[in-house]
N, C-alpha and C positions, 0 to 999 in steps of 0.2 A: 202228699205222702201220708198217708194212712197209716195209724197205729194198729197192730196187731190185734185178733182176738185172742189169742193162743193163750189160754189158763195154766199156771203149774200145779202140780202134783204135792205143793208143800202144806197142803192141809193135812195129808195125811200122816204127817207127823206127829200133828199134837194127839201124844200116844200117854195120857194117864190110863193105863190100864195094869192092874199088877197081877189081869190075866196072866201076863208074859214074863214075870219074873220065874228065875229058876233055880233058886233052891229048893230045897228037899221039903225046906219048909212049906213052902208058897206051894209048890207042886198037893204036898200033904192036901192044905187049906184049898185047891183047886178042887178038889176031888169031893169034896162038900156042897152042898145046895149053899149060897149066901145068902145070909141073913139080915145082920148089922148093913144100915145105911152104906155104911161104906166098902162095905164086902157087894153089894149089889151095884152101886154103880160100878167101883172098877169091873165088877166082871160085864157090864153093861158096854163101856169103854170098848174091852175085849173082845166081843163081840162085833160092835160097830167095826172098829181099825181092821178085824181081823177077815170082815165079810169086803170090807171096801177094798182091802190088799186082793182077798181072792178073786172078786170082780174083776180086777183090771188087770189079771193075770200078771199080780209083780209078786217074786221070791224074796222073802223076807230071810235071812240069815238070823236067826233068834237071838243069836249069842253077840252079835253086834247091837239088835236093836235092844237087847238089855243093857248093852253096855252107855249105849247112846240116852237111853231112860234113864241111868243111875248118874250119869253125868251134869244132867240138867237137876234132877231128885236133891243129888250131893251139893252142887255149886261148885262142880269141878270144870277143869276145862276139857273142851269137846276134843278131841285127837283130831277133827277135822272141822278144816275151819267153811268160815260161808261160803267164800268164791270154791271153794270146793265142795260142797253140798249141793250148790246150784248144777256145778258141773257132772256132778251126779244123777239128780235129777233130768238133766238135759239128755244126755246119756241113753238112759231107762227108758224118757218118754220115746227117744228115736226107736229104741229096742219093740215098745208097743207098736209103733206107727209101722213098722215094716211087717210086722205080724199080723195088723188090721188093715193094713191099706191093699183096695184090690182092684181089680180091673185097670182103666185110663188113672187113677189114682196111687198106685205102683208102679206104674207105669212111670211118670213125672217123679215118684219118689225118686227110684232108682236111676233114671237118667241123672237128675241131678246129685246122688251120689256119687254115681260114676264118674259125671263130668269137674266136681271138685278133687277128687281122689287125682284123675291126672292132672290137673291146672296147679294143684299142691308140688308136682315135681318140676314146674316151670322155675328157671331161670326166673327173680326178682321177685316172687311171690311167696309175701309173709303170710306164716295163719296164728291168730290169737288161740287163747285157750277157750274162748266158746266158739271155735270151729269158723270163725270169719277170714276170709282171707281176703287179703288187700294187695295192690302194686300200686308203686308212687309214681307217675308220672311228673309232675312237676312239686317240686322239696315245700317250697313256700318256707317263710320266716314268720317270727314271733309270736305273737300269745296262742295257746289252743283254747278252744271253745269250753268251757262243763255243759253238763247233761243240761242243768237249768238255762243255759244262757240262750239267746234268738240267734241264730246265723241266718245269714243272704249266702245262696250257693249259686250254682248253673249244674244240673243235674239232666242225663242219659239213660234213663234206663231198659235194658235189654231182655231179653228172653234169655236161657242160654244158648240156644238155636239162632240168637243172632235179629230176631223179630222186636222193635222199638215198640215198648208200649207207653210210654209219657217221656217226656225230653222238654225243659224247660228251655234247653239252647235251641231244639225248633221249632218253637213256640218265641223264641228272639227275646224273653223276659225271664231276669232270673228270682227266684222265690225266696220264699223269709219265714220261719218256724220257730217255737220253739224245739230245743233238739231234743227235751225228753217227750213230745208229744207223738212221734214216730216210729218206724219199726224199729224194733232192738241193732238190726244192724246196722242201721244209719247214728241209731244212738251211741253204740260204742264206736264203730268207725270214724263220724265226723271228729270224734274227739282228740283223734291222732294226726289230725292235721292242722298246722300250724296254717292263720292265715295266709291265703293267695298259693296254697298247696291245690295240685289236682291229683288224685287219689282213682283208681279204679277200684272198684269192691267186686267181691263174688262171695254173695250171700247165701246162706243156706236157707232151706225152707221152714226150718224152727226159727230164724231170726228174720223172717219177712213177712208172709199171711200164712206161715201155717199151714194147718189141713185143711181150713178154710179157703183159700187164694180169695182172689180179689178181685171185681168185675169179671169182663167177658175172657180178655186174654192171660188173664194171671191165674193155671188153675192148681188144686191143690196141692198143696207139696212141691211148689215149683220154688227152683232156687232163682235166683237173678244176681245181672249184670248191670251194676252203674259205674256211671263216669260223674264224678264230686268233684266241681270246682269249689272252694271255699272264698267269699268275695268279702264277707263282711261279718263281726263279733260284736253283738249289742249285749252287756251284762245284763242278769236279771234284776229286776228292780227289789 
């Protein structure tokens, strides 16, 4: 099970540029050729962050992202924290992907949005806040795994359409990983099951290969179906 290539989008934060502040002042001082050292890089900054935003066609709300500047500036705290910035980020990037994704490649988008949107109103099916959804078939008891630690599982996994592209149970051998070395959905998922638990996932395509996909049968933007038995918990050394 293959780790993801999928990159985020959180470089474009580091925003030193006082292009973007807005007072009356700054605005003033904008409206000048820069001089001083530091009057040229910020507005340098400003330019970078503000080509790279328009590039990737994301909307910048200015009045947040000055507030999100002054808060890092100040050493105040952020009004939003990480797992919410992340979910932000995640968010946005779907928001690009459905705007650049075309042909058979929208195609697999959307089927697989569609097909979580209804398996979400299933009867036993939970979903996290990064859009993962899971059903427990068997509870299993005590310790859960961390990101760092090795698991032994017995692993299924499906197309959504139902087509099996690797199965560790038909293969009659079950495998051994570290669990932060895989895709995001296995990494948070395995972590909800306590040993000797079996777990079905239905993963999105941000949390498995991406826009990427993976060999012949896993193609871009494809979400998938596994079946996770959890068999064994080796801590990290």
């Amino acid at each position: 099970m293959k780790t993801s290539s999928t990159s985020p989008t959180a470089c474009l934060l580091i925003a030193l540029a006082s292009f973007f502040m807005t007072t009356d002042t700054t605005r003033a001082q904008e409206a000048k050729k820069p001089e001083t050292l530091a009057e040229r890089i910020s507005y340098a900054y400003g330019l970078m962050i503000a080509r790279q935003l328009t590039e990737r066609g994301i909307e910048i709300d200015l009045g947040q992202f000055n507030s999100a500047f002054k808060s890092v500036v100040d050493g105040t705290e952020p009004v939003m924290n990480e797992e919410e910035v992340s979910v932000a980020f995640a968010e946005n990037q779907k928001t690009l992907d459905q705007k650049s994704a075309t042909g058979p490649d929208k195609a697999n988008l959307d089927a697989g949005v569609a097909f979580l949107a209804a398996n979400a109103k299933k009867e036993g099916i939970k979903t996290t806040a990064s859009g993962l959804q899971y059903e427990i078939l068997a509870a299993g008891e005590g310790a859960k795994p961390k990101a760092t630690d090795e698991v032994t599982v017995h692993y299924h996994g499906t197309l959504i359409g139902g087509k099996v592209f690797d199965s560790s149970v038909d293969r009659g051998e079950p495998t051994s990983f570290p669990l932060n070395r895989v895709i995001p959905g296995w990494t948070e998922g395995v972590q909800l099951m306590p040993k000797g638990a079996k777990y079905r996932f239905f993963i999105p395509y941000d949390l498995a290969y991406g826009e990427s996909g993976a060999g012949a049968d896993i193609k871009p933007y494809s979400a998938l179906v596994f079946e996770v038995e959890l068999l064994e918990i080796k801590a990290a050394q």
